[in-house]
N, CA, C and O atoms as a GROMACS GRO file, in nm:
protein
  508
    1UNK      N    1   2.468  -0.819   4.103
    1UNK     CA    2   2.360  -0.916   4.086
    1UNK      C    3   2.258  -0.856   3.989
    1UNK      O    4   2.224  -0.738   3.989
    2UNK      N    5   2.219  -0.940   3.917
    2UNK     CA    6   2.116  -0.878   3.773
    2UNK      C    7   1.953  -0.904   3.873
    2UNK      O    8   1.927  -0.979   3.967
    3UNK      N    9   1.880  -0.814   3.806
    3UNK     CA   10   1.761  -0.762   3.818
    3UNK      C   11   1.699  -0.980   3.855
    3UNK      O   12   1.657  -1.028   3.960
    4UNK      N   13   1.721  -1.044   3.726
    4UNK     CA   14   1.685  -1.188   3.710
    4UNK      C   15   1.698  -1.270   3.832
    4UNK      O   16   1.619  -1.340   3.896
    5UNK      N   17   1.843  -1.235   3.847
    5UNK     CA   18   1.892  -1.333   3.981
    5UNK      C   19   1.866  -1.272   4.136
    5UNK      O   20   1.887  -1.328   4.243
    6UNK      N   21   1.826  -1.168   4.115
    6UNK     CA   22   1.737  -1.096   4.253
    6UNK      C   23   1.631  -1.134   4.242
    6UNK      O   24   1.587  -1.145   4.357
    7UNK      N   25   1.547  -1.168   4.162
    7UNK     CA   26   1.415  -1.231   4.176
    7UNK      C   27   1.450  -1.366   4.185
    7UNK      O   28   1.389  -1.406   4.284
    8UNK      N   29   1.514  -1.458   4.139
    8UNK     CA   30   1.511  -1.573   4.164
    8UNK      C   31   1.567  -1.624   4.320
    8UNK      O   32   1.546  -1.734   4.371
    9UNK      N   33   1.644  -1.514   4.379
    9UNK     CA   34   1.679  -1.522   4.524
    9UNK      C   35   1.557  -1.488   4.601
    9UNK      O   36   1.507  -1.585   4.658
   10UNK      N   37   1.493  -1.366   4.618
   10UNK     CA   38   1.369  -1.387   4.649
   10UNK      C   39   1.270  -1.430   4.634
   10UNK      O   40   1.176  -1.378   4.695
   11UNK      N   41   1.241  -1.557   4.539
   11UNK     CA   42   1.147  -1.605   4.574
   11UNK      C   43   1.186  -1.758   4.642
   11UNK      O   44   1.111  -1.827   4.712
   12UNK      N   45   1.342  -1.794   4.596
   12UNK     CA   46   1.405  -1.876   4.668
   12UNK      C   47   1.440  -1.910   4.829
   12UNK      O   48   1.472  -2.014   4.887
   13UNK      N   49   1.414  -1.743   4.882
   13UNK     CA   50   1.450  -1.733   5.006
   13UNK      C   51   1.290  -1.722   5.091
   13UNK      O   52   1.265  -1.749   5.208
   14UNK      N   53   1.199  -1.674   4.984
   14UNK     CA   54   1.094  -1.641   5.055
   14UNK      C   55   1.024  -1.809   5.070
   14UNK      O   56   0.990  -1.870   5.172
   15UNK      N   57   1.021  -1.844   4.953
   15UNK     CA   58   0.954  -1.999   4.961
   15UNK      C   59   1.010  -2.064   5.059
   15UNK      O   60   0.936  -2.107   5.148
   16UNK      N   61   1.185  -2.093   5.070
   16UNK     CA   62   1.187  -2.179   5.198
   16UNK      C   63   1.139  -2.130   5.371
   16UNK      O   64   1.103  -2.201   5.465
   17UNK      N   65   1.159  -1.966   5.361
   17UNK     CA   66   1.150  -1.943   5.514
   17UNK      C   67   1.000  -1.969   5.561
   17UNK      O   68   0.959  -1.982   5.676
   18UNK      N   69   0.914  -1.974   5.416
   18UNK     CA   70   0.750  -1.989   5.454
   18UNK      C   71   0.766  -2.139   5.498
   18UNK      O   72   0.724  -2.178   5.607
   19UNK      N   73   0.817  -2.204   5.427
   19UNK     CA   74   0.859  -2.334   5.437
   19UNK      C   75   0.896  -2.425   5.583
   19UNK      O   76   0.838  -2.521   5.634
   20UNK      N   77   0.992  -2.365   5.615
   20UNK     CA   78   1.088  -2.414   5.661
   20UNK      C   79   0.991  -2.323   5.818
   20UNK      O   80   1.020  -2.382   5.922
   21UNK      N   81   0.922  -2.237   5.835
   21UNK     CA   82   0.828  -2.190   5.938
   21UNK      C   83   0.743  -2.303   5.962
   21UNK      O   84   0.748  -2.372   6.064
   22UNK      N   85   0.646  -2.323   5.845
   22UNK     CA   86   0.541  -2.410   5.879
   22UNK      C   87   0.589  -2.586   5.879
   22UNK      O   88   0.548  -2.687   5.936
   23UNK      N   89   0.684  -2.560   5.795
   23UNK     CA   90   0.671  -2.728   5.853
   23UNK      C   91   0.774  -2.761   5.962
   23UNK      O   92   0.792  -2.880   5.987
   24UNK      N   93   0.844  -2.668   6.028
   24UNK     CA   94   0.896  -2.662   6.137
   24UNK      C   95   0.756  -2.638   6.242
   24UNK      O   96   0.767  -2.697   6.350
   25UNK      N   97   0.656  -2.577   6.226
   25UNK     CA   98   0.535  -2.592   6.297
   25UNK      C   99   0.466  -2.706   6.309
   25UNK      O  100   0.407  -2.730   6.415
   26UNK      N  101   0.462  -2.798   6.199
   26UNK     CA  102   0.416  -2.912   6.161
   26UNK      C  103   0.484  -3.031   6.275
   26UNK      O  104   0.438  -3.141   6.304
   27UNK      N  105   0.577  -2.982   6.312
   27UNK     CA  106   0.661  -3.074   6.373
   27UNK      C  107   0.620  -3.065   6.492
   27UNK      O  108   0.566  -3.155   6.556
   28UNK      N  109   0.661  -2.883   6.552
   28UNK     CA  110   0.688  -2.877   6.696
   28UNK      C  111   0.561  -2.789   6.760
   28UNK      O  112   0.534  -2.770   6.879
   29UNK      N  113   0.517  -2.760   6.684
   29UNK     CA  114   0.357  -2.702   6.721
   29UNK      C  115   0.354  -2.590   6.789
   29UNK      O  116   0.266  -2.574   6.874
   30UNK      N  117   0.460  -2.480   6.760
   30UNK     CA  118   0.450  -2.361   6.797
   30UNK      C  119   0.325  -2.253   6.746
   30UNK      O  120   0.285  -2.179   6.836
   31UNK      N  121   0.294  -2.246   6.684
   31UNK     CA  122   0.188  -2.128   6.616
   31UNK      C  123   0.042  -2.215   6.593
   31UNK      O  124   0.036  -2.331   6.550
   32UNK      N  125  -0.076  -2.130   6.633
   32UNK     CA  126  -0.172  -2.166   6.684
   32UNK      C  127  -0.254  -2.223   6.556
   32UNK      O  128  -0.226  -2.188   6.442
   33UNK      N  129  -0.358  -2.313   6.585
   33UNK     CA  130  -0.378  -2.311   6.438
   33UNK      C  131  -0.496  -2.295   6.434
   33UNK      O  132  -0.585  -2.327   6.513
   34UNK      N  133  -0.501  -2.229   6.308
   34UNK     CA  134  -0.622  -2.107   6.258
   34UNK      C  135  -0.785  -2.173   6.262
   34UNK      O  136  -0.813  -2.292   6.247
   35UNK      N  137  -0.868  -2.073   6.283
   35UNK     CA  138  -0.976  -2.148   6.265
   35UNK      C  139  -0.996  -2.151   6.131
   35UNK      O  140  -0.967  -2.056   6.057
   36UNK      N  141  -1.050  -2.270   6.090
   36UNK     CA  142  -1.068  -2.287   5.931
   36UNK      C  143  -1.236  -2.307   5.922
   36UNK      O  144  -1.299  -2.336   6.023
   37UNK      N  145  -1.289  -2.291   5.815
   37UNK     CA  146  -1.443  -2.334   5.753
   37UNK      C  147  -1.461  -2.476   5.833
   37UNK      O  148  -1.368  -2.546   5.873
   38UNK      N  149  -1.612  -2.502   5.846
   38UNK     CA  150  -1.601  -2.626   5.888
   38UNK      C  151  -1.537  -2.804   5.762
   38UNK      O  152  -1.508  -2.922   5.778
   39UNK      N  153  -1.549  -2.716   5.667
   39UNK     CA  154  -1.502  -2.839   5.590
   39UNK      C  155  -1.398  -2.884   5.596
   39UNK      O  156  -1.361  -3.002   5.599
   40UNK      N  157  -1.310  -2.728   5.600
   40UNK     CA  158  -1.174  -2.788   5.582
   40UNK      C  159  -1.118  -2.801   5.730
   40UNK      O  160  -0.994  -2.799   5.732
   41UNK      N  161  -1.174  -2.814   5.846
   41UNK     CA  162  -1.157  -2.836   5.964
   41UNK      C  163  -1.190  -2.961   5.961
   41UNK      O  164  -1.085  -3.013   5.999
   42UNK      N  165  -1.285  -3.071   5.937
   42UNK     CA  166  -1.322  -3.177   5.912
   42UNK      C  167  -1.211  -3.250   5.807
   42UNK      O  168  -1.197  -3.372   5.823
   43UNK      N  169  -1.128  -3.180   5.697
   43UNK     CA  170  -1.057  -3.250   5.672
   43UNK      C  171  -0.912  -3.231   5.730
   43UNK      O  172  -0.844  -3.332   5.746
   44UNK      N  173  -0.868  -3.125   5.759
   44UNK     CA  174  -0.771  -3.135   5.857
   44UNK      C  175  -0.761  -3.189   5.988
   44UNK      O  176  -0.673  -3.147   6.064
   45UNK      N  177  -0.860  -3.300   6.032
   45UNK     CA  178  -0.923  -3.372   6.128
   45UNK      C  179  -0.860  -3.474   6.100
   45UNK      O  180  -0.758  -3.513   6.158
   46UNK      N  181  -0.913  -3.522   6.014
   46UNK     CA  182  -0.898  -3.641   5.941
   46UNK      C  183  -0.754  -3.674   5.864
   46UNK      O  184  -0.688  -3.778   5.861
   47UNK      N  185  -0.735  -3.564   5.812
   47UNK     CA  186  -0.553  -3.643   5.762
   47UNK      C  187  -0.468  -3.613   5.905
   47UNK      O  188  -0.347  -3.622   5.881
   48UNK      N  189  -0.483  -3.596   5.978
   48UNK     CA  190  -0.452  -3.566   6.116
   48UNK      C  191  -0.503  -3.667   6.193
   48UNK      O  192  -0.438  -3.722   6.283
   49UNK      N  193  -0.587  -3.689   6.171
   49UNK     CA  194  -0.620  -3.871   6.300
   49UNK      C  195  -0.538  -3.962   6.206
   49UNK      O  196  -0.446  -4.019   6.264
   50UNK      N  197  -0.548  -3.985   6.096
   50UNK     CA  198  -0.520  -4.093   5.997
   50UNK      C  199  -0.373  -4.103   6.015
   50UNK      O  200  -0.305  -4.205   6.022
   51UNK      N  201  -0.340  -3.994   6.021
   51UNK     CA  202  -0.175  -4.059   6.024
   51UNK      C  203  -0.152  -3.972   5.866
   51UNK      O  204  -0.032  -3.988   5.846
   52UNK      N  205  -0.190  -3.914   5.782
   52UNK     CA  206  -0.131  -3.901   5.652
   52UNK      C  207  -0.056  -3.796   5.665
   52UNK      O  208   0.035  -3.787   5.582
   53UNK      N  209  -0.068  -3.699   5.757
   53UNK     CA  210  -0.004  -3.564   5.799
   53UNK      C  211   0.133  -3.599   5.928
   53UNK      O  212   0.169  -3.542   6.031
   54UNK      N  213   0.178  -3.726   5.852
   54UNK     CA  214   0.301  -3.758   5.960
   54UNK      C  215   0.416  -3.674   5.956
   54UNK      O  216   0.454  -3.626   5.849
   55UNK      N  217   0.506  -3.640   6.124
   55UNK     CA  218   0.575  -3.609   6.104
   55UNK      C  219   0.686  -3.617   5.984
   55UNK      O  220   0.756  -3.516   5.978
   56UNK      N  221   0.711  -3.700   5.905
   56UNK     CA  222   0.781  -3.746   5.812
   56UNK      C  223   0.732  -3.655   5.707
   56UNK      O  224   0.815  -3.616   5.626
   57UNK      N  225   0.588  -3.609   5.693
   57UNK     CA  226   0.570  -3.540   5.601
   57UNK      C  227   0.623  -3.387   5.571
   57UNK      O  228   0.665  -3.326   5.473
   58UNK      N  229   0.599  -3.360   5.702
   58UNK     CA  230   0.609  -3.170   5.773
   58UNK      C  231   0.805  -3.226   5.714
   58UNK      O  232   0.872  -3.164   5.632
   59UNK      N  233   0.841  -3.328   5.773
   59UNK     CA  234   1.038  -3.365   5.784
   59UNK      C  235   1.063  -3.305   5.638
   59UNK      O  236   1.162  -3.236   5.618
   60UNK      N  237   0.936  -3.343   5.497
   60UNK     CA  238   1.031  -3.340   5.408
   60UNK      C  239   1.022  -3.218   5.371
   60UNK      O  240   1.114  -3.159   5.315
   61UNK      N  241   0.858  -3.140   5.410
   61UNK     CA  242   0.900  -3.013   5.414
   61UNK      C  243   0.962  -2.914   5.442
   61UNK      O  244   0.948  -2.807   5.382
   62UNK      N  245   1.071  -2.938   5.572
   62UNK     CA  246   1.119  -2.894   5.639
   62UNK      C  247   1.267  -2.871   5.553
   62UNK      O  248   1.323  -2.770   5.508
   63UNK      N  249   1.299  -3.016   5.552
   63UNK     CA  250   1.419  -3.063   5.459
   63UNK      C  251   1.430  -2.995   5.294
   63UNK      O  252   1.546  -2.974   5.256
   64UNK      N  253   1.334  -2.966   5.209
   64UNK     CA  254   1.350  -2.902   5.102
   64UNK      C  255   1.338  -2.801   5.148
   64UNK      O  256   1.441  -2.743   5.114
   65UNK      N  257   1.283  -2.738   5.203
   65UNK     CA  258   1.320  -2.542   5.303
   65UNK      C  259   1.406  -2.534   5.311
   65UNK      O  260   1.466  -2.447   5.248
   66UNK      N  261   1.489  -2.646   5.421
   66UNK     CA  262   1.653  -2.639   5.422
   66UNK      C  263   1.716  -2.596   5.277
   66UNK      O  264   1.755  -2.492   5.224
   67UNK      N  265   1.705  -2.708   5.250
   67UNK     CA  266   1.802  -2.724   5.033
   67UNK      C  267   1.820  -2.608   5.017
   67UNK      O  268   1.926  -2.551   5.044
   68UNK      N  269   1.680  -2.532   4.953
   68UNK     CA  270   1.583  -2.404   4.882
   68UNK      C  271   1.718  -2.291   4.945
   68UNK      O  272   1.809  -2.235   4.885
   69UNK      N  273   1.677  -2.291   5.094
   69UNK     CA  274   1.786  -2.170   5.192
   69UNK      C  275   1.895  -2.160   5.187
   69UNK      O  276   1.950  -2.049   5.189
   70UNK      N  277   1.972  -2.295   5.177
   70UNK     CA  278   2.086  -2.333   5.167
   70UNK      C  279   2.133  -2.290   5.027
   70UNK      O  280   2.254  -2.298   5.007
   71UNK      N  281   2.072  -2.256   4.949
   71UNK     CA  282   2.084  -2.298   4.790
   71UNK      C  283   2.153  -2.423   4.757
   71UNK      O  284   2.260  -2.408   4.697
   72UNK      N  285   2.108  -2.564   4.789
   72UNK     CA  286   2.201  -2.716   4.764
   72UNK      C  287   2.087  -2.761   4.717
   72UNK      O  288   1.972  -2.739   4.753
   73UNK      N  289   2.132  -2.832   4.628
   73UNK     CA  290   2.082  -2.895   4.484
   73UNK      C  291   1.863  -2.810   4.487
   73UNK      O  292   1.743  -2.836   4.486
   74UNK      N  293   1.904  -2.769   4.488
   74UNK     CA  294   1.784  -2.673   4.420
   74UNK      C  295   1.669  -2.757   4.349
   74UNK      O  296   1.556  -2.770   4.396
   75UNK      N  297   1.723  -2.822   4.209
   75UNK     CA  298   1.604  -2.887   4.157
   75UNK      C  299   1.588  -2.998   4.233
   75UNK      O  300   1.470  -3.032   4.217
   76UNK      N  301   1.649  -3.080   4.316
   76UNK     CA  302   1.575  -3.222   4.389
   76UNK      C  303   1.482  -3.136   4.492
   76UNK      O  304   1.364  -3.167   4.512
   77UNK      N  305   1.555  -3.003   4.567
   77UNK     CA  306   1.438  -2.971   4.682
   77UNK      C  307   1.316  -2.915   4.614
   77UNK      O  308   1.219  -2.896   4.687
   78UNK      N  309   1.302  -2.881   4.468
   78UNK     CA  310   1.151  -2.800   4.397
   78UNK      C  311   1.104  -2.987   4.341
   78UNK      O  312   0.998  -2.973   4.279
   79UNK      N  313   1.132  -3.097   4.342
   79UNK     CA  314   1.089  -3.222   4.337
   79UNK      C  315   1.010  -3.251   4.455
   79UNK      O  316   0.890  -3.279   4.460
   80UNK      N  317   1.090  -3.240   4.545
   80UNK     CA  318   1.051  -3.312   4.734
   80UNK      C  319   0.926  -3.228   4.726
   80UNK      O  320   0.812  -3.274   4.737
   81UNK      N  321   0.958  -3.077   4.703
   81UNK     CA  322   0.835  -2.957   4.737
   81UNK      C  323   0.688  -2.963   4.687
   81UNK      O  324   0.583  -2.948   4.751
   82UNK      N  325   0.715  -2.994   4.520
   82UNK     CA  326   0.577  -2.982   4.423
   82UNK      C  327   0.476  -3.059   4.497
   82UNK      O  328   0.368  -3.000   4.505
   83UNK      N  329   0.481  -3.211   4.571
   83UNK     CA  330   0.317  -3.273   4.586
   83UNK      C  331   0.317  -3.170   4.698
   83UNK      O  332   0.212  -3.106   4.690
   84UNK      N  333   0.401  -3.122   4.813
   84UNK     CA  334   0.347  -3.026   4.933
   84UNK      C  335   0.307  -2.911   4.881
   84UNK      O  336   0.222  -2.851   4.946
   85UNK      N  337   0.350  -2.857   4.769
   85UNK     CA  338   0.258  -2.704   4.738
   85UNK      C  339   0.145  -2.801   4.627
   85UNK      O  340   0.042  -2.751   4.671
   86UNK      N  341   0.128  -2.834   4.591
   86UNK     CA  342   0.029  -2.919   4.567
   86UNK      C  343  -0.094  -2.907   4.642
   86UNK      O  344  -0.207  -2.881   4.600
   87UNK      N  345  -0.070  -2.921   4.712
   87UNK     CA  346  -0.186  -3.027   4.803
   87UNK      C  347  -0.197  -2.858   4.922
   87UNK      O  348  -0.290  -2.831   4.999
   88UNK      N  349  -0.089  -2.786   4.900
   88UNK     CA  350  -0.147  -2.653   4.966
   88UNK      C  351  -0.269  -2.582   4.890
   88UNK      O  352  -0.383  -2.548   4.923
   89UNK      N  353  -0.205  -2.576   4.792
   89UNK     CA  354  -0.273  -2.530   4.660
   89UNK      C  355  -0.449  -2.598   4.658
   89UNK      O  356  -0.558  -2.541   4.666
   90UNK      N  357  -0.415  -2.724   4.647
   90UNK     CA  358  -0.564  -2.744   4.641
   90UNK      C  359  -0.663  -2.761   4.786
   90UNK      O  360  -0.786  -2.763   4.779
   91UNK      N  361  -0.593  -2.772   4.908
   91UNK     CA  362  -0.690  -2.746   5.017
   91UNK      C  363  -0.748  -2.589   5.022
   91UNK      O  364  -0.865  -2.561   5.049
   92UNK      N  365  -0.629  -2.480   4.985
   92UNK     CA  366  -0.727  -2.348   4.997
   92UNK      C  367  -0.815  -2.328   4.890
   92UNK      O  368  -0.928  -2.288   4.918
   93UNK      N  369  -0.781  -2.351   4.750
   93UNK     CA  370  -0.852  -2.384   4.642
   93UNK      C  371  -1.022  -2.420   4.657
   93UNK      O  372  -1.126  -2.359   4.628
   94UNK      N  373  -1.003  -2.500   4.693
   94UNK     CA  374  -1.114  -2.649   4.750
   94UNK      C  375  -1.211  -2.576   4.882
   94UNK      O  376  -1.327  -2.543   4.858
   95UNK      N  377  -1.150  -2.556   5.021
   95UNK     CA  378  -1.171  -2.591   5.116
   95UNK      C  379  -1.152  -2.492   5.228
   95UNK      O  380  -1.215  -2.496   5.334
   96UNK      N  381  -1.045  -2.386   5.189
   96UNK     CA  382  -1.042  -2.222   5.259
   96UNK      C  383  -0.952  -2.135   5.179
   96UNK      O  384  -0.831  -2.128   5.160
   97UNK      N  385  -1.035  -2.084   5.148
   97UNK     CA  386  -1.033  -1.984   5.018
   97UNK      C  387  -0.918  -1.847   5.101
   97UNK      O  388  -0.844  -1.775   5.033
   98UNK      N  389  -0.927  -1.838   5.234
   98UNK     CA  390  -0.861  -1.727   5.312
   98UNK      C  391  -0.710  -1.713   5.272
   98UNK      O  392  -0.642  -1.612   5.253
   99UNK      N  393  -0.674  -1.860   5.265
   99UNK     CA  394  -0.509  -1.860   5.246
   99UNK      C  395  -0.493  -1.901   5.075
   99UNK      O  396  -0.386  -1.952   5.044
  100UNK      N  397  -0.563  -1.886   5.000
  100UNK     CA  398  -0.521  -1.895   4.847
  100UNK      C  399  -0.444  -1.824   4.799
  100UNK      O  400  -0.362  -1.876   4.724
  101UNK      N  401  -0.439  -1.687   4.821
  101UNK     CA  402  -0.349  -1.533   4.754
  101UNK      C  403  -0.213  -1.643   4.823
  101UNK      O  404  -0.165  -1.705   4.728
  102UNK      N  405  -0.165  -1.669   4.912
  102UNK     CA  406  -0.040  -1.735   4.991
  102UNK      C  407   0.012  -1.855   4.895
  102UNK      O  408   0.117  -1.861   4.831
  103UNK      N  409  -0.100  -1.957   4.907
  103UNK     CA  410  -0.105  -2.042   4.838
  103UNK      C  411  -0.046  -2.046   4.685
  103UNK      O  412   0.043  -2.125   4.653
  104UNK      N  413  -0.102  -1.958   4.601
  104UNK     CA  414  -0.062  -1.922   4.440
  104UNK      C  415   0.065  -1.870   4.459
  104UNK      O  416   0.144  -1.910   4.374
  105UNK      N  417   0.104  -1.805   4.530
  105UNK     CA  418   0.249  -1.708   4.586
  105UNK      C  419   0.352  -1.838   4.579
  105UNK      O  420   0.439  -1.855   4.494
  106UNK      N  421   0.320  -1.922   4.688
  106UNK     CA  422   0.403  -2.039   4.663
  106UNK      C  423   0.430  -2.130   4.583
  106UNK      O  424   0.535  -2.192   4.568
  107UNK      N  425   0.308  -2.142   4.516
  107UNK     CA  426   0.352  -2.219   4.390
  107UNK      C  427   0.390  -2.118   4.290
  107UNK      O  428   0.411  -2.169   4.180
  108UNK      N  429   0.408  -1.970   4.293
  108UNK     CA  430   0.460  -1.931   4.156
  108UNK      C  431   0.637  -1.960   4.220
  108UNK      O  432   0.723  -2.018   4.154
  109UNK      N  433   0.650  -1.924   4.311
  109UNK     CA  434   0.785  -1.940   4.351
  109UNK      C  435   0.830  -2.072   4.271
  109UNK      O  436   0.927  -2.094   4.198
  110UNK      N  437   0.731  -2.146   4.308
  110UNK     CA  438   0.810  -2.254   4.243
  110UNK      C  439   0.813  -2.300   4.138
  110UNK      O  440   0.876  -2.403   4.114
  111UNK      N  441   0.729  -2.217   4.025
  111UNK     CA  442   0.688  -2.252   3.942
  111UNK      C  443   0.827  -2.160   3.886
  111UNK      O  444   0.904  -2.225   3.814
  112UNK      N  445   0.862  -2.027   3.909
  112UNK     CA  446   0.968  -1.991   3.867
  112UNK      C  447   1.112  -2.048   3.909
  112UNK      O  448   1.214  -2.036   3.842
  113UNK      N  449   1.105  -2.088   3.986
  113UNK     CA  450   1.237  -2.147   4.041
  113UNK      C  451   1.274  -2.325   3.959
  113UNK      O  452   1.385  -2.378   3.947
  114UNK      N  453   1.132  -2.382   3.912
  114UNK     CA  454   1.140  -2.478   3.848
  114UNK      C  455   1.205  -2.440   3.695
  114UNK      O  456   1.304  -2.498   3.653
  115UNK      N  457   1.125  -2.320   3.610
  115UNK     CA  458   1.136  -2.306   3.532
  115UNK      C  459   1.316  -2.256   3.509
  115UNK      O  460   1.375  -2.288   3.406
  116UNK      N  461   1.370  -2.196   3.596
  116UNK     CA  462   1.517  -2.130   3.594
  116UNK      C  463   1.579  -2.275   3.588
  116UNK      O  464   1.654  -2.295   3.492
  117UNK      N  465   1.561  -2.367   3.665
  117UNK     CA  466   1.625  -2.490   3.647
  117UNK      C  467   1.614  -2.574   3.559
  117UNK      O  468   1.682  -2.676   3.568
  118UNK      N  469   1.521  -2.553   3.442
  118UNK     CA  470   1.454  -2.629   3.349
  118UNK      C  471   1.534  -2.754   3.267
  118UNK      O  472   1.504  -2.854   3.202
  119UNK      N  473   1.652  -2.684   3.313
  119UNK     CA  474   1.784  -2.816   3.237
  119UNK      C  475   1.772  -2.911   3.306
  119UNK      O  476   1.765  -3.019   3.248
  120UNK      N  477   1.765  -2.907   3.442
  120UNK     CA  478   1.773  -2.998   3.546
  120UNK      C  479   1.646  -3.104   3.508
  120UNK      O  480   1.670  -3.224   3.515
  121UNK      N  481   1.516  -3.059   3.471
  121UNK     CA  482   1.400  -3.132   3.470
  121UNK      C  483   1.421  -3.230   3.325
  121UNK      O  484   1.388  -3.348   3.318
  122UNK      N  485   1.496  -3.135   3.192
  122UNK     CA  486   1.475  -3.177   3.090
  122UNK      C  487   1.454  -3.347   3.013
  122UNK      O  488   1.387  -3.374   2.914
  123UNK      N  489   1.535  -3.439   3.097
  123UNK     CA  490   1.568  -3.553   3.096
  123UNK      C  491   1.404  -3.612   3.126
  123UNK      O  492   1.375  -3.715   3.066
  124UNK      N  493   1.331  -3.571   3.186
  124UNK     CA  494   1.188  -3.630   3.232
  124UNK      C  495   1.077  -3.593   3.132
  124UNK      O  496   0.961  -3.633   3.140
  125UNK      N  497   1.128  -3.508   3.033
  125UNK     CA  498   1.036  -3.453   2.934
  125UNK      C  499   1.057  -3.510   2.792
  125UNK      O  500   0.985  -3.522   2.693
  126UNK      N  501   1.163  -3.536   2.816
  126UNK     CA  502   1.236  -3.650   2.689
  126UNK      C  503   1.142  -3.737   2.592
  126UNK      O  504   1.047  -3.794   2.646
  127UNK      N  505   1.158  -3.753   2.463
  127UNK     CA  506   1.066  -3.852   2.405
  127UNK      C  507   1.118  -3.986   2.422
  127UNK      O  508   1.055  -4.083   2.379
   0.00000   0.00000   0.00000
């Protein structure tokens, strides 16, 4: 295995098990959840009463963790993934700064794991 494809396995393996932890938490509510700033406690309130943090959501996170682990079709599970590291990205960003170093970690994963697949995306970049 080349130096390349050892990094692209670890960050492949590391992104889904973070993955595939928390939104398996998302689901079944094993691990406690952290105290956050009051802001972002007020908004994790709120997409949490509202309904926007539906199981279905944590499902698809769960489900591209799967893909990612599995190594099966790779670029649809870094598709399903981007708005959820997204939206990780910008609550610690925004709202608790504690989990950002985590946060950037996961999106480089995917930012490299996107980029290795780049053939796969090419068709969407098209003129």
């Amino acid at each position: 295995m080349t130096a390349d494809a050892l990094w692209l396995t670890i960050c492949r393996i590391a992104l889904a098990l973070l993955l595939l932890v928390f939104g398996a938490n998302g689901i079944l509510r094993f691990l406690p959840v952290p105290q956050l700033p009051p802001r972002a406690e007020a908004f994790r309130r709120a997409l949490s009463e509202t309904g926007y943090m539906t199981p279905l959501w944590k499902a698809v996170e769960f489900l591209g963790a799967v893909l990612l682990l599995l190594n099966l079709w790779v670029p649809f599970a870094l598709v399903l993934l981007a708005p959820v590291l997204v939206n990780i990205f910008c609550f610690h960003l925004f709202l608790a700064r504690k989990g950002l170093p985590l946060a950037v970690a996961l999106l480089a994963c995917e930012g490299i794991l996107a980029w290795r697949h780049r053939d796969a995306f090419a068709a969407l970049f098209g003129a």
